[in-house]
Structures are given as C-alpha cells and as structure tokens.
MIZAFI-326986 format. One line per 8 residues: their letters; for each residue x, y, z of C-alpha. Coordinates in Angstrom, 2 decimals. Last residue first. Example, Ala and Ser with C-alpha at 12.3 -4.5 7.8 and 13.67 -1.06 7.14 Angstrom:
// residues 2
SA) 13.67:-1.06:7.14; 12.30:-4.50:7.80
// end
This chain:
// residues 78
XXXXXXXX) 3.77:15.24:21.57; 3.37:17.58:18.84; 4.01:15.11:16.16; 0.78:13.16:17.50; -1.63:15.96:17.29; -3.79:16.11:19.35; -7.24:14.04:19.05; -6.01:10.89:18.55
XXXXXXXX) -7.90:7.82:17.41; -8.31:4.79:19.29; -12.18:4.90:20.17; -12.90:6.84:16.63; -11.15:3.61:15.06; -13.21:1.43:17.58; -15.96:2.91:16.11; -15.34:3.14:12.59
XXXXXXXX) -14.82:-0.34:12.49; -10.81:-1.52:11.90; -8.50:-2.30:8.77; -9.69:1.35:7.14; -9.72:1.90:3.45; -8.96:5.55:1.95; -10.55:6.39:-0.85; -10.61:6.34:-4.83
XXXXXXXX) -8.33:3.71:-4.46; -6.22:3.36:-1.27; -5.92:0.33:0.78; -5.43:-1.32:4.22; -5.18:2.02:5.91; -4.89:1.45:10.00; -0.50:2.12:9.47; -1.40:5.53:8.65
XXXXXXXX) -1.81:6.06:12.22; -5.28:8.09:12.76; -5.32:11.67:13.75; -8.85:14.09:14.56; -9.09:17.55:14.40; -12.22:19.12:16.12; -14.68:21.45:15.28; -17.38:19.78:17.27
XXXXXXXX) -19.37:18.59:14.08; -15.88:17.04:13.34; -13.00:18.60:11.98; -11.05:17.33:8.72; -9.10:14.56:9.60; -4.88:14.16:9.82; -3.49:11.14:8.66; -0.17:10.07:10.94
XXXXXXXX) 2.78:8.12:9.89; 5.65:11.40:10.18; 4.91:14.45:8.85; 0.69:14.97:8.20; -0.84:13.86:5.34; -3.95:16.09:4.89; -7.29:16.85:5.68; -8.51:13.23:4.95
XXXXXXXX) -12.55:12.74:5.29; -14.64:10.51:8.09; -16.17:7.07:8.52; -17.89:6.19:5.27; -19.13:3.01:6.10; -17.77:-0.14:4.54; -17.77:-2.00:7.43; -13.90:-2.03:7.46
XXXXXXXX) -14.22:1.85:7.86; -14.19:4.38:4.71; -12.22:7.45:4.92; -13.24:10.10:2.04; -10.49:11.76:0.21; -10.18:15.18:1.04; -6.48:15.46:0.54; -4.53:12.83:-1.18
XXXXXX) -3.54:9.65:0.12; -1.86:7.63:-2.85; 0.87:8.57:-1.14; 0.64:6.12:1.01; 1.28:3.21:-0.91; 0.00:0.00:0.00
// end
C-alpha cells in the first residue's frame, strides 16, 4: 500500500464499509490528519490502519473502535 496515494479530502471508509470521516492532509511522520468534526475538532489516525487506497482511503478496523483509538492532538506535537 502506498501512502501517497492519500490525497487530501479523500473520504475514509471503515472495514464495514461506512464512510467514517474525510482526509485533511498527510501529516509528517505516519499520521493522517481529519477534517474537523461537528465539534470542530481535528482528529489523527496512524497511517498504518489504511489497508488500501483507491478512490478512498480503506480502514483495517470499524469506525468505532477507530474513533475509540484515534487521537485528538496531534501526535508530532507530543
């Protein structure tokens, strides 16, 4: 799987096949940052979840144990 087949506002899609949430941007490092939430939050996931890109990005987990195990600072800042 390459990575860099993430592009920006691609739509994340859970291993149920639900869209689960939308890319912001590749962020340094092996994290994929989110666009806010309803909240107005940013979200990270490890890019080490994606299973596959196409014309999105395929998750190896549900969307809620993804939203469980997310971060919601960013990693690189740590």
């Amino acid at each position: 799987m390459d990575v860099n087949q993430i592009k920006d506002h691609m739509t994340v899609i859970d291993s149920n096949s639900m869209e689960f949430a939308t890319v912001d941007h590749l962020d340094a490092g092996s994290t994929i940052k989110l666009t806010k939430d309803d909240d107005d939050n940013h979200h990270w996931i490890p890019q080490a979840w994606v299973t596959r890109v196409d014309d999105s990005v395929h998750l190896d987990r549900p969307g809620d144990q993804a939203m469980q195990e997310w971060s919601t600072s960013n990693p690189a800042e740590l």
